[in-house]
VOPAGU-2260 file (C-alpha; in pm, 1 decimal, decimal comma):
REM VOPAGU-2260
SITE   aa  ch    i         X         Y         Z
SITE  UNK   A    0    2049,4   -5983,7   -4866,4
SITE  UNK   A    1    2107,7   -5576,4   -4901,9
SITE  UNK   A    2    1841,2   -5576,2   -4638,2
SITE  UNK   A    3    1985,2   -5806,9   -4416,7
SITE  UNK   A    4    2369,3   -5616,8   -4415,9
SITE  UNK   A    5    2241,1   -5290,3   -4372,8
SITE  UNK   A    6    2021,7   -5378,9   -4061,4
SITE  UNK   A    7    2274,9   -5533,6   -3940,6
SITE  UNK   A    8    2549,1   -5271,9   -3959,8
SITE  UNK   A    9    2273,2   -4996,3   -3900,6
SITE  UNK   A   10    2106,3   -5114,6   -3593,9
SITE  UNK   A   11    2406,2   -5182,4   -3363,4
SITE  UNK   A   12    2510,4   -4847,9   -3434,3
SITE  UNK   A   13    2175,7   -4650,9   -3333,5
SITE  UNK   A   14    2182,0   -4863,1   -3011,8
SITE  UNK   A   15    2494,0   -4750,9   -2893,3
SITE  UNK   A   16    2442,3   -4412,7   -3019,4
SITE  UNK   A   17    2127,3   -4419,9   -2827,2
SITE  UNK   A   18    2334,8   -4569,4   -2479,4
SITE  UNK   A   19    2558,9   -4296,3   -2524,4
SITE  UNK   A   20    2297,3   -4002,1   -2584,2
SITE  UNK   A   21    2132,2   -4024,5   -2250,8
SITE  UNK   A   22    2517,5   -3979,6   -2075,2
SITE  UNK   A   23    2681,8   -3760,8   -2345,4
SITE  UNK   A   24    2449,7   -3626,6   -2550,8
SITE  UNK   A   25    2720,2   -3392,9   -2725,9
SITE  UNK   A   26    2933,0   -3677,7   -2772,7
SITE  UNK   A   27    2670,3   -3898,4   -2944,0
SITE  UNK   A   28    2552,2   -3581,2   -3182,0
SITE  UNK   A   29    2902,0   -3540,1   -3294,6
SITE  UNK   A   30    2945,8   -3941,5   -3369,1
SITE  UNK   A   31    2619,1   -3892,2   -3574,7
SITE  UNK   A   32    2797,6   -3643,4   -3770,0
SITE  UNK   A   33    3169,8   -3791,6   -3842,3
SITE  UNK   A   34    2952,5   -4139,9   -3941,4
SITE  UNK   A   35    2693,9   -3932,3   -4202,4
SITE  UNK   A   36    3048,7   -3785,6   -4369,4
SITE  UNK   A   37    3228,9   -4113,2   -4335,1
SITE  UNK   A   38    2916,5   -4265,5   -4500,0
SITE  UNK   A   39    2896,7   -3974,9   -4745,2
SITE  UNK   A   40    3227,0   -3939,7   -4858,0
SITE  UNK   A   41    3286,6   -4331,2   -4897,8
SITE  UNK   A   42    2960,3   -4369,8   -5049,8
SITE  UNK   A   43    3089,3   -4085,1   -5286,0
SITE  UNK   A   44    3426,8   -4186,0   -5396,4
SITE  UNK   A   45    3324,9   -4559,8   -5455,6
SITE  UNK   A   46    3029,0   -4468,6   -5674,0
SITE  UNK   A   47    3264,2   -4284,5   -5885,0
SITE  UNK   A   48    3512,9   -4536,4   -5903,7
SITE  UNK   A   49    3251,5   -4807,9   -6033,1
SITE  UNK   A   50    3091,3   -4547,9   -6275,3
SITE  UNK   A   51    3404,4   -4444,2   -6370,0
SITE  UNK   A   52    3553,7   -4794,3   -6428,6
């Protein structure tokens, strides 16, 4: 089921990112970024709040 979720919120994501690339490429670079810290820092804080729990 982990599988399942995180192809299906990955995949969408890389195929719009990819749509975008070939007309912005700057655009879809800096999207890449924000989403990697988004993903990072949520990642981050909710790890700690279970371990610290």
């Amino acid at each position: 089921m982990f599988v399942v979720v995180k192809m299906l919120s990955f995949v969408p994501f890389v195929v719009a990112v990819e749509l975008y690339r070939k007309k912005n490429p700057n655009f879809a670079r800096n999207v890449c970024r924000c989403a990697i810290g988004l993903y990072l820092t949520l990642f981050t804080i909710l790890t700690l709040g279970v371990n610290m729990a």
